[in-house]
LUMMI-108237 format. One line per field, with one value per atom (N, C-alpha, C): atom name; x, z, y. Coordinates in steps of 0.001 Angstrom, whole numbers. Layout:
# residues N
filum: CA:...
x: X:...
z: Z:...
y: Y:...
# end
This chain:
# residues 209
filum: N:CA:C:N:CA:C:N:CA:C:N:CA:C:N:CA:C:N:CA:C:N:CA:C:N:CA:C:N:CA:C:N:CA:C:N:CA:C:N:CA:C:N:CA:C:N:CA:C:N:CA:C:N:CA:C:N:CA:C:N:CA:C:N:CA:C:N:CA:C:N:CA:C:N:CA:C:N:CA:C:N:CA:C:N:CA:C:N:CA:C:N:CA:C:N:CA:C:N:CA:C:N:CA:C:N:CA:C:N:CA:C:N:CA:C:N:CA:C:N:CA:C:N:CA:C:N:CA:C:N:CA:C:N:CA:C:N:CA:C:N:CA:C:N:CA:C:N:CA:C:N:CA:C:N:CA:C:N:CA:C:N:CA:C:N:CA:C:N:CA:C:N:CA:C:N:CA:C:N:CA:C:N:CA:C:N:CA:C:N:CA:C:N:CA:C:N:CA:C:N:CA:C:N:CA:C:N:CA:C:N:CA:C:N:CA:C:N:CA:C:N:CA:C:N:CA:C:N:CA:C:N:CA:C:N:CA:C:N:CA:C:N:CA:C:N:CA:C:N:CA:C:N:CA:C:N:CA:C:N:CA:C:N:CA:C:N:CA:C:N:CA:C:N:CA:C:N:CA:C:N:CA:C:N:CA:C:N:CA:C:N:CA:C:N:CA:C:N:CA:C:N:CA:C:N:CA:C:N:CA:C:N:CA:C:N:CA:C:N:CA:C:N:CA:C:N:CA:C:N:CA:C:N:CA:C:N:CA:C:N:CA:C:N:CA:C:N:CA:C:N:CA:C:N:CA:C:N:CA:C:N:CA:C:N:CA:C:N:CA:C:N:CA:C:N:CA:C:N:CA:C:N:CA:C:N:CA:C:N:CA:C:N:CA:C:N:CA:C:N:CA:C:N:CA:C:N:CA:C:N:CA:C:N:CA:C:N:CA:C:N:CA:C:N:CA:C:N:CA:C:N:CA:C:N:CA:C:N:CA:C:N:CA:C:N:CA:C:N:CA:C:N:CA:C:N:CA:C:N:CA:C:N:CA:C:N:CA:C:N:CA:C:N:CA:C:N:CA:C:N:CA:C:N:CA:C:N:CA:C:N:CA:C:N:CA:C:N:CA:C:N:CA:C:N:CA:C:N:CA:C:N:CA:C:N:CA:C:N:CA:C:N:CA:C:N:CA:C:N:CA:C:N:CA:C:N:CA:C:N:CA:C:N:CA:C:N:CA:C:N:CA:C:N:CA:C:N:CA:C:N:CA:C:N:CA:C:N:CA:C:N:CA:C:N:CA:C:N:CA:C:N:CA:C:N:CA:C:N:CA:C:N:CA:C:N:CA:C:N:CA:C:N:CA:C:N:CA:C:N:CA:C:N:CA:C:N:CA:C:N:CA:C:N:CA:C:N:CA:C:N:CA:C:N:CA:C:N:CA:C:N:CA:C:N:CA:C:N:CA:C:N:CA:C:N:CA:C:N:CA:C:N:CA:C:N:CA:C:N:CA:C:N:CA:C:N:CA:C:N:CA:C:N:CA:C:N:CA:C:N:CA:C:N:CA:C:N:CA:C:N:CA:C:N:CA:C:N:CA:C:N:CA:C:N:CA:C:N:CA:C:N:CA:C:N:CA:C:N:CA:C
x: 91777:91294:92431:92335:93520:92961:94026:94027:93405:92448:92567:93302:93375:94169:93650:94477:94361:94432:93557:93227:93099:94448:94095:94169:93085:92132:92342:92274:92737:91641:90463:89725:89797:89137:88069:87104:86325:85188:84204:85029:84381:83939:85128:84664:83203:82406:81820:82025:82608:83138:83648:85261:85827:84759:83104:82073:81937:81627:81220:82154:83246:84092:84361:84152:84430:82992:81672:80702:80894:81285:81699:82493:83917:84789:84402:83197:82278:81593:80789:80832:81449:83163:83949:84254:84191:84732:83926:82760:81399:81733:82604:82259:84029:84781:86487:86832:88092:88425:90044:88869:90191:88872:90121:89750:90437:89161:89496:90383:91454:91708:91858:91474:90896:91998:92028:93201:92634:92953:92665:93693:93164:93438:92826:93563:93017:93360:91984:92226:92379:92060:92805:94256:94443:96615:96865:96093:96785:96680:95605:94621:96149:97054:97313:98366:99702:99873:99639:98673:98010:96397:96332:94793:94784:95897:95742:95197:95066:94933:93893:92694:91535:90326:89462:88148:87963:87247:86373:85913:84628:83695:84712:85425:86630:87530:88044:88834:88030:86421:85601:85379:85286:85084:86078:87466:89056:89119:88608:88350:87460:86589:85665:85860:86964:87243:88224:88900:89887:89070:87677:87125:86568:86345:86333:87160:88137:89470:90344:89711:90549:89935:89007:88325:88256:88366:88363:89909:90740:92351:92234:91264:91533:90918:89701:89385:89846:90994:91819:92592:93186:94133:93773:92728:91834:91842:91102:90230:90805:91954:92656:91651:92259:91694:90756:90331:89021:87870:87584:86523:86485:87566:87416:86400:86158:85306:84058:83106:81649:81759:83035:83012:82542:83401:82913:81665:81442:79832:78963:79837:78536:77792:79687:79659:79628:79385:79549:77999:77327:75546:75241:75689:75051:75570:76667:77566:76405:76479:76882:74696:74656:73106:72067:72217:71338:71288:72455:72979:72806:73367:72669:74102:74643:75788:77286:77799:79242:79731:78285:78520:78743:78775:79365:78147:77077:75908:75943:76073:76085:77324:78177:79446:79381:78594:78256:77724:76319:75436:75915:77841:77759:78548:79511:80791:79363:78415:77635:77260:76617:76145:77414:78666:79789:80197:79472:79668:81022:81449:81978:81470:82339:82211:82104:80967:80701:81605:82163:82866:84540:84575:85642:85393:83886:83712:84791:85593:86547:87856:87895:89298:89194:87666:87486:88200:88083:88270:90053:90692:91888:93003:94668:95355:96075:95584:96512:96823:95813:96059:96286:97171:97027:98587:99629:100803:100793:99461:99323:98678:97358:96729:97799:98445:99576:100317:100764:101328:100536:99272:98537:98608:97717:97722:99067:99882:101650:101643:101470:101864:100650:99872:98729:99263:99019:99623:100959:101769:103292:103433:101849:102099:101911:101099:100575:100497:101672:102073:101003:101030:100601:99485:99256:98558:97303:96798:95469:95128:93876:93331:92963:91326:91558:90242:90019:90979:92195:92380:94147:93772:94471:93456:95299:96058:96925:96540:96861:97134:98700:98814:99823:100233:101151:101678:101866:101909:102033:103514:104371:106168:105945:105120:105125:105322:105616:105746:104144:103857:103261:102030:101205:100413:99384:99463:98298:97850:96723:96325:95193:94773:93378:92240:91684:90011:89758:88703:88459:87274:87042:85670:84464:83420:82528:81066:80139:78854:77483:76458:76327:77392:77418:78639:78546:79011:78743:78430:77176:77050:77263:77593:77469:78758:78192:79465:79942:78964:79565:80443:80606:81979:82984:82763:84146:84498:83562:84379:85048:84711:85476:86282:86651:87442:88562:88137:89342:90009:89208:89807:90672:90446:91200:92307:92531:93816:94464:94021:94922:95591:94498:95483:96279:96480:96938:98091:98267:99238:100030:100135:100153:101959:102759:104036:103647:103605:104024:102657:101480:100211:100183:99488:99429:98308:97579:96106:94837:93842:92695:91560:90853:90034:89273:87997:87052:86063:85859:84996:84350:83626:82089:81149:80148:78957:77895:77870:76845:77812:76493:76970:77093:77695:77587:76058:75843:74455:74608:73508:73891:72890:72605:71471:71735
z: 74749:73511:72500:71940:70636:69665:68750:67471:66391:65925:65026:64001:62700:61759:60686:60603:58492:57671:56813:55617:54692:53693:52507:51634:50422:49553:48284:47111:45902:45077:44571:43763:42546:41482:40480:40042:40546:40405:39144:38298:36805:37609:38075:38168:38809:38672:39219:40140:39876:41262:42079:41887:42924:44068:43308:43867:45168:44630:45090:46586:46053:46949:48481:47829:48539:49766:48829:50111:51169:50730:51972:52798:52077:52899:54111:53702:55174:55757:55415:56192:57304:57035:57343:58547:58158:59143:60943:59962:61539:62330:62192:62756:62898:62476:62259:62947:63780:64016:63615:62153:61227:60775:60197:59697:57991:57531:55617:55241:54791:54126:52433:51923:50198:49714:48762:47650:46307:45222:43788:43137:42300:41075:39698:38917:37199:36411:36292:35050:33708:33146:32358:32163:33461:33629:33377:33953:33582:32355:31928:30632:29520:29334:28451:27788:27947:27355:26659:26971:25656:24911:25166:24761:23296:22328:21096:21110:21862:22148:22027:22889:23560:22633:23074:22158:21802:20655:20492:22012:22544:23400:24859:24845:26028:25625:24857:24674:25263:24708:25069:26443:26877:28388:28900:28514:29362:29373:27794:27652:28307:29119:29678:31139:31568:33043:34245:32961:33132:34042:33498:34298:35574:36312:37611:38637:38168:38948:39257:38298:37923:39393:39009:40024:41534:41790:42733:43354:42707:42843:43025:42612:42740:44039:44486:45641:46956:46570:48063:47917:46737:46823:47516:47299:48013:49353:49386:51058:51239:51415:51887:51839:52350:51784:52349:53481:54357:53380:52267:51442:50261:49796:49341:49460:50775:51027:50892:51013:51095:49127:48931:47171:46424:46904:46191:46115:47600:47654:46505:46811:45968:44549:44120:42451:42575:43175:42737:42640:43733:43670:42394:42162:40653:39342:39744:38406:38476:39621:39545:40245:41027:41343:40652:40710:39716:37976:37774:36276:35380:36212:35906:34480:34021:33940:34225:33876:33935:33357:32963:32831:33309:33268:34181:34964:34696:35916:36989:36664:37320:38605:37820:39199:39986:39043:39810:41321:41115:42195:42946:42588:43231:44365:43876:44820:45616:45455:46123:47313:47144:47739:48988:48485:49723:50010:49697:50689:49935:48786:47965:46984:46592:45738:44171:43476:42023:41494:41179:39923:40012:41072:41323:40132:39366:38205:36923:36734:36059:35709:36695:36703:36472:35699:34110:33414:32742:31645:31395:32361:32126:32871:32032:32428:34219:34403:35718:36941:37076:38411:38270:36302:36331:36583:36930:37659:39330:39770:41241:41118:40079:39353:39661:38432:38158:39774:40345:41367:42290:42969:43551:42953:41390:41140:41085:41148:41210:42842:43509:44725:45190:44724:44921:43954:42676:41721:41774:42892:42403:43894:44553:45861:45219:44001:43674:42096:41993:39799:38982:37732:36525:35932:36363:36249:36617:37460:37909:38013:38290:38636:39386:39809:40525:41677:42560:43729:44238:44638:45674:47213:47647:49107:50373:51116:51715:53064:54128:55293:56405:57357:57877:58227:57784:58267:59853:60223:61390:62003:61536:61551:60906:60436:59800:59276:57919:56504:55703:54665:54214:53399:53573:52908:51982:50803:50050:48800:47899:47499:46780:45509:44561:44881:45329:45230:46741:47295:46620:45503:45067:43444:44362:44550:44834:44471:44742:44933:45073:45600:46232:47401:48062:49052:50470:50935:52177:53557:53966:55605:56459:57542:59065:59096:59973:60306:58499:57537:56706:55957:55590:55871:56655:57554:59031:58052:58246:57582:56699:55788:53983:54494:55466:55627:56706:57289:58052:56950:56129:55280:53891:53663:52934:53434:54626:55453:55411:55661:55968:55072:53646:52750:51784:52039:51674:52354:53946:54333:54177:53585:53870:52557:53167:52298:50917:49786:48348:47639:48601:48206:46783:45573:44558:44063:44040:43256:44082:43825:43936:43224:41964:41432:40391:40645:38897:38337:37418:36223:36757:36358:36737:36224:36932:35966:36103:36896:37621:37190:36675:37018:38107:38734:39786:40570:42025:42562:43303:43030:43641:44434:45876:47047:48050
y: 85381:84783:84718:83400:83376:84225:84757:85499:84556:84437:84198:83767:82734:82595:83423:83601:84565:83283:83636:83057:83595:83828:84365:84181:85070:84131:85133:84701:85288:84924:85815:86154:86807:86517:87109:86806:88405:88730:87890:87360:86916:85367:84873:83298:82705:81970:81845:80244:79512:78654:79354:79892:80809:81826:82326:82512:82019:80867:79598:79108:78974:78696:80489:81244:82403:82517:81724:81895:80713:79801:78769:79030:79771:80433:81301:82298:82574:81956:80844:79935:79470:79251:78388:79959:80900:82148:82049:81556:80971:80242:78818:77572:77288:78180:77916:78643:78959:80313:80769:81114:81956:83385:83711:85622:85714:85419:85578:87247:86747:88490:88382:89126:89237:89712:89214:89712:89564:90615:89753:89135:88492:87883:88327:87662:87785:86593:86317:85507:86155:87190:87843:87924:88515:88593:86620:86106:84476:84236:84476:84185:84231:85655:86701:85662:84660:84215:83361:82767:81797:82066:83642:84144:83568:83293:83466:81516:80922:79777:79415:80326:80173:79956:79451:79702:81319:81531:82774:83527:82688:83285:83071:82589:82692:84147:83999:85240:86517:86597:87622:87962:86722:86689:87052:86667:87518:89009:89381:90651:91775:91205:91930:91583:90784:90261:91591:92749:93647:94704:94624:95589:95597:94420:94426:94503:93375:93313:94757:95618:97072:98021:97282:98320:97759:96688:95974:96788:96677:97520:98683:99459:101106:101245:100393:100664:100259:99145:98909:99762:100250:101266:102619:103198:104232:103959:103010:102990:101451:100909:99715:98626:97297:96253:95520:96552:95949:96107:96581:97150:95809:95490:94182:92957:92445:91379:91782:93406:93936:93581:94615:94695:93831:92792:91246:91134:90940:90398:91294:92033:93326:92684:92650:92636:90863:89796:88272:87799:88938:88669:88957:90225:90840:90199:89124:88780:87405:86617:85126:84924:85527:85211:85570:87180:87884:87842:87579:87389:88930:89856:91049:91743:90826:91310:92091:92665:93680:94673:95206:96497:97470:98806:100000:100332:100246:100481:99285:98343:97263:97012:97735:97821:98947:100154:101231:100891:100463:99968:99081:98003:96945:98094:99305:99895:100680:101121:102184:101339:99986:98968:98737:98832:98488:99932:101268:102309:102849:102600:103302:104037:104930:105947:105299:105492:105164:105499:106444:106717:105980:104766:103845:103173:103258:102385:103062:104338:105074:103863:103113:102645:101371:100882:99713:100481:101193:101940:102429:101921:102369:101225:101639:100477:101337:102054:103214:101949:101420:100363:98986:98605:97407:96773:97801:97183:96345:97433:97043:95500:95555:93868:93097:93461:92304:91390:92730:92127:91478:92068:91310:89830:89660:87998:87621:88254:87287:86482:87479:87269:85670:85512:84676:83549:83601:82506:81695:82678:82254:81228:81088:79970:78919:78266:77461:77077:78230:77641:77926:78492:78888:77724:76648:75842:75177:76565:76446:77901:78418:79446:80247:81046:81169:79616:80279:80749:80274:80953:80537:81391:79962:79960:79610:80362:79966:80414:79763:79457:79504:79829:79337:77986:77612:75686:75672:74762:74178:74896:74542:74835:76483:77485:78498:78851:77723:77662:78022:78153:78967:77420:77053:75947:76757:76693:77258:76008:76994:75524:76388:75620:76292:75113:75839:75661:75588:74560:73830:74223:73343:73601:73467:73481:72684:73950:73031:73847:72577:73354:74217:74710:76198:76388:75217:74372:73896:75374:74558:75655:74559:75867:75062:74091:72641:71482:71134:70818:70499:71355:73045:73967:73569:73174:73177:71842:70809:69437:69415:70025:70133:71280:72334:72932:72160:71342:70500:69694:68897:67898:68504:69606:70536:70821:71222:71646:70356:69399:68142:67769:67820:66939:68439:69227:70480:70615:70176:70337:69007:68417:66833:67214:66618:67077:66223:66466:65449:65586:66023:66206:67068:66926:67861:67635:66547:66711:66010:66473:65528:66004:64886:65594:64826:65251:64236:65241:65146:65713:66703:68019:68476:68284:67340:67286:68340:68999:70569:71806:72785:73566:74828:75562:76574:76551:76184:76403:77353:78463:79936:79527:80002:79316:80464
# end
């Protein structure tokens, strides 16, 4: 049997497309044969040079984005980065389906839910794991430039050059053949040399299903 491809994928927990895009991505794990590996991101760490920019209720939202990602970090750091992909799920149901908010009970129940230890919720509250942050979203952002968000989604190239790429956006998540399709036609024009945009308006917002 062939190995599998890695596919890896650069999250935060706050976004709710990147959501979006992360449940198709399992999808695409069904009907593809690749193997997703998780990494974070921050839109906060992107957010930080032009926060003084932002709307009011944006700024708030960057401000309260420190505490997942924090913790999302302390727990690969603990127990490595297989714990990442349950984590998510944990905390993207309770952020993005349930609408239960992001508070400290709320992440409590999301790390208990992936068989971690609660009090991983300690390391909102502090900057101890935000050099390891930083670097994680560097290493993700710096495939695909300061000019988009998250997700960041890379692949191996054909020749074994490195193809990555943000998004795609979409929702509801595609299942089944229609995942594989929008995941073939993504690869193509992603790998496609000179390729840099494709894109129109949103008129919807996020369909959680």
């Amino acid at each position: 049997m062939s190995e599998k491809t890695p596919v890896d994928f650069w999250f935060d927990p706050l976004c709710p497309w990147a959501w979006m895009t992360s449940r198709w991505m399992l999808e695409v794990e069904k009907v593809r044969d690749v193997q997703v590996r998780w990494h974070v991101m921050s839109l906060s760490v992107l957010n930080e040079p032009r926060l003084d920019e932002l709307p009011e209720h944006y700024r708030e939202l960057m401000a309260s984005g420190w505490a997942p990602v924090r913790v999302c970090i302390a727990a690969e750091e603990k127990f490595g980065s297989e714990v990442l992909g349950p984590l998510y799920t944990a905390l993207g149901v309770r952020f993005h389906n349930r609408a239960e908010g992001r508070g400290r009970e709320v992440i409590e129940a999301a790390l208990r839910e992936a068989g971690l230890p609660a009090d991983l919720a300690d390391a909102a509250d502090t900057d101890a794991y935000d050099e390891r942050l930083r670097a994680s979203h560097k290493a993700g952002i710096d495939l695909v430039g300061q000019e988009v968000g998250t997700p960041v989604i890379a692949v191996p190239g054909a020749a074994g050059e490195q193809v990555a790429f943000f998004g795609p956006v979409v929702t509801p998540a595609p299942k089944g053949e229609a995942a594989a399709k929008l995941w073939d036609g993504t690869l193509l024009v992603a790998s496609t040399p000179g390729f840099f945009e494709l894109k129109r308006t949103r008129d919807v917002e996020p369909i959680f299903d």
